[in-house]
Residue, then its C-alpha position, 0 to 999 in steps of 0.5 A: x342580641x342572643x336569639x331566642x329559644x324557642x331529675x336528676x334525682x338526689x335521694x337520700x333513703x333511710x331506713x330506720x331499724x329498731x331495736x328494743x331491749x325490751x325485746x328480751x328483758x320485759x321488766x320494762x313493760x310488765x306489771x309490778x304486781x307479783x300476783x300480775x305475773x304468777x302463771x297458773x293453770x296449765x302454765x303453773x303445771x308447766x313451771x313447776x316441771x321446768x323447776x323440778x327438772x332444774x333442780x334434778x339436773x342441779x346449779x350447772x345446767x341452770x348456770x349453762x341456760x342463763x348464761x346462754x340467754x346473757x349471751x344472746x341478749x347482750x348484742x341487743x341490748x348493749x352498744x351498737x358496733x362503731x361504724x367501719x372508717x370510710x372507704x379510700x375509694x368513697x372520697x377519690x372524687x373530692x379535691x384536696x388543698x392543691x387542686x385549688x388554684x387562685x384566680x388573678x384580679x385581672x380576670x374577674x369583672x365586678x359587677x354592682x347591681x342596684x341594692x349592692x347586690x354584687x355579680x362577678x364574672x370570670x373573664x376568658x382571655x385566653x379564648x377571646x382576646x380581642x373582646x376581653x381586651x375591649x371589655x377591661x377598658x369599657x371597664x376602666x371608662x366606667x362605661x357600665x356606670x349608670x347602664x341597667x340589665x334591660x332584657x330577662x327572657x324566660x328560659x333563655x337569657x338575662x341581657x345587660x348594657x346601654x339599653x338605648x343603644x345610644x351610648x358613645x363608646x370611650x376612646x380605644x374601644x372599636x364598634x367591631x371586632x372579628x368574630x371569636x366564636x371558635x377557640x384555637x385548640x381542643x385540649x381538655x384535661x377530661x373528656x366527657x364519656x360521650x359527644x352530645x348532639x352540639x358537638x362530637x367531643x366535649x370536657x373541661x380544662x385544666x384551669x376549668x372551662x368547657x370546651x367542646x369540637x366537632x372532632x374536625x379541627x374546630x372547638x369552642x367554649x359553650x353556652x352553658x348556663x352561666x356563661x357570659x356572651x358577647x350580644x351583636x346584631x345579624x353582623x358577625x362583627x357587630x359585638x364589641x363587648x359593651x353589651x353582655x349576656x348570661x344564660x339563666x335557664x337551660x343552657x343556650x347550646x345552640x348559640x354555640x359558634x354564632x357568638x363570642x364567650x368571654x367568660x363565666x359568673x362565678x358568684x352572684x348569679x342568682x342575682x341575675x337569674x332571679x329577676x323578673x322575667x319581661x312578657x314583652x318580645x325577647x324579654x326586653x322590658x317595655x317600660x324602664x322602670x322594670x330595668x335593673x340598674x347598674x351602679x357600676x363595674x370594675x375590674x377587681x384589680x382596679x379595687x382598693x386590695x381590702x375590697x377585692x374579691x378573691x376566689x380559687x377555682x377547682x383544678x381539672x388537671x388530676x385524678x379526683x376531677x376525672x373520678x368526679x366527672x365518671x362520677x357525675x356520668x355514673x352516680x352510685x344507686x339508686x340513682x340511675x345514670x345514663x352513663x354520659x353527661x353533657x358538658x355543661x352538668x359538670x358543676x365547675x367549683x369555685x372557692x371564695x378566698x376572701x370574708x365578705 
């Protein structure tokens, strides 16, 4: 098993300016009453001065004035100005229609929890290629047929697999394999501004996953949330792949080079990180009946084509993902950044082909 552990703001502000005609043209509001609105007293006095000055001065002067209040009310009580087009700059950061690229059948792994609520895993062969060879044939055994999801600890992990233990594997799948804690190279496509204190550097690749090293030869996928791991016992190669974890808390960064990464949920994980959490020890239910079953698990290309998942995922490998990772690591006011980011609070988009 995984071991046990033991604001960012998003504002939108808005300002509402008002601005009545009325401001300027009082017929709105004022009396209908011309008796209302006759001025009298020093007022009255005060008018018929204007009115004689007007009448001395003849029809220009009092055009001019009238004119000139046309011309202050106008910009009020007309039309507000269009608003100006956006900015280039304000979506450099937003992929365009090549940037998404699709993911084989191959590659995901369907997962069918009671209720037909559906989980589907990215698998990462390319950075554990033993166990991901070891999960595509628990798969096509029909292995996980009838398992259940069998431990939920708060803050920490969601665990699933034969919760007895007992369960004989199928031919061709080994109770242990070698150890795949570390990846063969460090090559992201971006580099996070700044190392965190689970690694010295870290960023996505090309086809986005994150990688992260200790700048000292070595390099591995981390425990992000979501990420799914290879469970074991204290044996390094006690995990075949028949019983899998996910992160559904914080990130389980610890666990980074201590066990296998085999892939990534990247649809349905709220059904995972929903369930109820187990008060029992490690968060394995204590009574059976809180078990989550698993009516089974396949391999999209071991599904009939109409009922194939098909999703794309975000490439890494241009400049709009890297303007919204420095983007991520700076935001625009008023949110105040840090000017760096961990790894994993890069969100990793994912695209779904296919109509439910």
């Amino acid at each position: 098993m995984a071991e046990r552990e033991g604001f960012e703001p998003s504002i939108r502000f808005c300002r509402i300016l008002t601005f009545q005609a009325s401001a300027f043209d009082h017929s709105a509001t004022a009396p209908h009453s011309l008796e209302a609105t006759r001025p009298s007293g020093r007022a009255a006095r005060a008018q018929a001065g204007w009115i004689a000055r007007r009448q001395r001065g003849g029809h220009d002067g009092g055009m001019m004035l009238l004119l000139a209040l046309a011309a202050i009310a106008a910009p009020v009580r007309g039309s507000a100005a269009p608003a100006p087009p956006p900015s280039p700059a304000a979506t450099a950061y937003e992929a365009v229609t090549g940037d998404w690229r699709p993911i084989p059948d191959d590659e995901l792994l369907v997962m069918r929890l009671a209720g037909g609520r559906t989980v589907t895993i990215r698998l990462a062969a390319w950075a554990a290629p033993l166990h991901v060879a070891q999960i595509r044939r628990l798969a096509a055994a029909h292995w996980w047929d009838a398992a259940s999801v069998y431990r939920v600890q708060e803050n920490w992990v969601a665990q699933w697999g034969d919760a007895s233990e007992e369960k004989p594997l199928p031919a061709g799948v080994t109770p242990q394999v070698d150890p795949e804690f570390e990846i063969t190279r460090f090559a992201p496509a971006v580099l996070m501004a700044r190392g965190d204190p689970h690694a010295r550097a870290s960023g996505i690749t090309a086809d986005a996953w994150p990688v992260a090293s200790d700048g000292a030869g070595h390099a591995w996928l981390p425990h992000c949330y979501a990420m799914v791991g290879v469970a074991r016992d204290a044996d390094p190669r006690s995990g075949s792949g028949a019983e899998l974890f996910t992160p559904i808390g914080q990130s389980a960064r610890r666990l980074d080079r201590n066990y296998t990464v085999v892939g990534r949920i990247i649809d349905g994980m709220a059904n995972l990180s929903a369930l109820a959490r187990s008060d029992a020890p490690m968060g394995v239910y204590a009574d059976p009946a809180q078990r989550t079953p698993i009516e089974w698990v396949r391999l999209a290309s071991e599904l009939p084509a109409a009922e194939r998942p098909r999703f794309a995922y975000r490439a890494a490998d241009n400049p709009r993902f890297a303007a919204a990772v420095r983007r991520r690591e700076n935001p625009p006011p008023p949110t105040i950044g840090s000017g760096a980011i961990d790894v994993c609070e890069m969100p990793l988009e994912i695209r779904r082909l296919d109509a439910r």
